[in-house]
N, C-alpha and C positions, 0 to 999 in steps of 0.2 A: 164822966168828966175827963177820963185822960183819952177818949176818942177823940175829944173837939180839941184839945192842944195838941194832937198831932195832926188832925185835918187844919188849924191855925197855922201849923208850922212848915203844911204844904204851898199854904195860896202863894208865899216868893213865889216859890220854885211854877210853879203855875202859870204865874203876871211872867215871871220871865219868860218862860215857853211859850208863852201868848205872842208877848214882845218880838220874839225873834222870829217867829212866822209871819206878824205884819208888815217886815220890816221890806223895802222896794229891793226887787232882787236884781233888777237890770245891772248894777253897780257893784255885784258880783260876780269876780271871775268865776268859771264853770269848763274846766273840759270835755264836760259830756256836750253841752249843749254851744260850743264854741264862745262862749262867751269873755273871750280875750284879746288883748293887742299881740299880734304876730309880727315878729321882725325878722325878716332874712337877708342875711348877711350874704347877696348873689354874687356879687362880682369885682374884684379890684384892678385896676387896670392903671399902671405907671403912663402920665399923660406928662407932657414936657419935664419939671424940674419936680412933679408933684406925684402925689397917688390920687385917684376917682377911685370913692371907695361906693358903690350903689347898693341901695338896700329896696326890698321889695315891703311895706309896709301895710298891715290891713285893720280892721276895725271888726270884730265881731257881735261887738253890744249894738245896743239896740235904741243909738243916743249918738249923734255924731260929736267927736273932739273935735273942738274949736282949735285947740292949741296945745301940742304936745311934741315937746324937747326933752332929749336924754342926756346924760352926761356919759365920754365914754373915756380911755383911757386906753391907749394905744400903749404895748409893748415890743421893744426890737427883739431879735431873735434870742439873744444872750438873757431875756426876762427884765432888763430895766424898763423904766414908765419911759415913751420916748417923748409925749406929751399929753395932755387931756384937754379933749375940746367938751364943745356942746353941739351937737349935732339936732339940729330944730326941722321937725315934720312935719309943720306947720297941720292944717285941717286934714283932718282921716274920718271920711265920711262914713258911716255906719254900712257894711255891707260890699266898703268898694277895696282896691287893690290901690295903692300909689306906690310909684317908684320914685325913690330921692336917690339925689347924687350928692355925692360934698367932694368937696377938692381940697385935698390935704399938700401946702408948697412946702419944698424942700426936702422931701422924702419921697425914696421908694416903695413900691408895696414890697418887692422882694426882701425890705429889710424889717417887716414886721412878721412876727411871732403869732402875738397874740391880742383882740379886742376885747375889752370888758366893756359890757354896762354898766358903768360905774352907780347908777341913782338916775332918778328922775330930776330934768330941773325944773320943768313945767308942762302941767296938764291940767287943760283946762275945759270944761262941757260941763253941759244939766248931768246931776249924779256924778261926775268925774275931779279925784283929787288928786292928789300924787302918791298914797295908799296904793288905793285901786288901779290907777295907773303902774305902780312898781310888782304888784301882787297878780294881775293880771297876764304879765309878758311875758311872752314865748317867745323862745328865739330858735331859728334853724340857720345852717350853712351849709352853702355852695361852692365852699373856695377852701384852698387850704390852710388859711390862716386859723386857727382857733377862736373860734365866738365863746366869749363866755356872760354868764347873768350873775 
């Protein structure tokens, strides 16, 4: 009798281990198997009254984003917020490279510190939310500004 309450007390634990091996894996992040959004932070360059801040952006799942915008937060060198935009990447096709640009007026890059990724503010694709999207991304840099996640 007390075998079968504790084989009883197994099947959760079971259904859930079942569960989470069915569950579609494209929709998670994976370093081994690249399975993440990369952002790199390449290059900032003062153009007229403004900074061009370009970023190299790519898709590693196996499912292209429709629509995917970050929120980010620009720091001056002294560590105050000097503003926060949203910076929109529009489509990142699964498997390819885009480079975006944004043009930030009124500001130099020489007077920035440091970028965060402040959150996601839209991501959007088959399997794709803004979880996956914020738990997915990697970020690298090129410049001497500080990139942070």
């Amino acid at each position: 009798m007390h075998r079968i309450f504790r084989t009883l007390r197994m099947v959760p634990c079971i259904a859930a281990v079942f569960c989470l091996q069915t569950m579609p894996v494209n929709a998670q992040a994976d370093e081994k198997t690249g399975k993440n959004i990369a952002l790199e932070l390449n290059t900032v360059d003062d153009v007229g009254n403004g900074c061009r801040i370009t970023f190299l952006a790519s898709n590693g799942f196996d499912k292209d984003i429709k629509k995917l915008a970050y929120e980010f937060v620009l720091f001056n060198k002294e560590g105050r917020v000097e503003r926060m935009t949203v910076f929109d990447f529009n489509e990142i096709q699964t498997g390819k490279f885009r480079v975006r640009q944004f043009q930030l007026d009124n500001i130099k890059c020489t007077e920035l510190g440091r970028i965060l990724v402040n959150g996601v503010s839209t991501c959007d694709g088959e399997g794709f939310d803004k979880a996956i999207c914020s738990q997915s991304l990697r970020i690298s840099n090129k410049t001497k500004i500080e990139f942070l996640n």
